[in-house]
N, C-alpha and C positions, 0 to 999 in steps of 0.2 A: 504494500500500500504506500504512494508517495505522499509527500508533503501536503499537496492540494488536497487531496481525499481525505487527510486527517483533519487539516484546518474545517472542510464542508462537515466533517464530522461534529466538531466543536459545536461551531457555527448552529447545526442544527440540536445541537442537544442543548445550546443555549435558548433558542426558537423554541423548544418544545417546554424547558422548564420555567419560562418565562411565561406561558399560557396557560400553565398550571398557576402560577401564582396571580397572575391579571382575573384569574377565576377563581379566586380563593378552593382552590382542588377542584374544580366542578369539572373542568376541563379534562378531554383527554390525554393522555401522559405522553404517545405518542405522536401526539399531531401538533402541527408547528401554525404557529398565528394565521400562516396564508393558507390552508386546505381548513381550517376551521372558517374563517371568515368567508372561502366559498361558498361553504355547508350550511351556514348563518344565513347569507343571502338567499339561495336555495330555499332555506324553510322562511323565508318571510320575514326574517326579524332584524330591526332596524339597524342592532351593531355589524351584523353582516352587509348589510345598505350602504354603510359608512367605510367599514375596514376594505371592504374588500376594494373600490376604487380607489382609495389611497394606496393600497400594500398594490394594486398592478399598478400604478403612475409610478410609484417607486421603484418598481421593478423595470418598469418600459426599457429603459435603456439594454437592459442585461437581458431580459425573457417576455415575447410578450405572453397574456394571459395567464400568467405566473401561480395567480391563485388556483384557477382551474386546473392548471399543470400539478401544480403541490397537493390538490384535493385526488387527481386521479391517482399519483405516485402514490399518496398513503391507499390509496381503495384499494390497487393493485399488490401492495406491500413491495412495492422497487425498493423500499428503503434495507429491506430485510437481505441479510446475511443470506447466504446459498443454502445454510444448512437448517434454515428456519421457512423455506419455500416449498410450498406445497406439489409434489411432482406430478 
């Protein structure tokens, strides 16, 4: 695993424990601010209204549709280790 993979590693495990705490634990443990704030939109409800056009603006440059990309990633478990995938 190189340097980049580990950093996105961080990166995401910082994303995911920071949306645990933004939800006083309500939140799932797994999923990072942008594939929840899809999921929000998705079901109707206002903070997903708000996060998720900020988190793709913020994205724009690097990914578009970012949220939607990070909400299919976790559906499909791409995040997941080879030895935790379903064959």
């Amino acid at each position: 695993m190189g340097i980049q993979q580990r950093i996105l590693n961080v990166l995401i495990a910082l994303d995911q424990l920071a949306w645990v705490l933004l939800t006083l634990g309500r939140g799932h443990p797994d999923e990072t601010i942008s594939a929840a704030a899809w999921r929000m939109e998705r079901q109707g409800k206002l903070a997903g209204r708000i996060l998720r056009p900020l988190i793709d603006a913020l994205f724009w440059p690097l990914e578009r549709d970012h949220c939607r990309r990070a909400y299919q990633s976790e559906a499909m478990g791409r995040q997941l280790p080879d030895v935790y995938r379903c064959r």
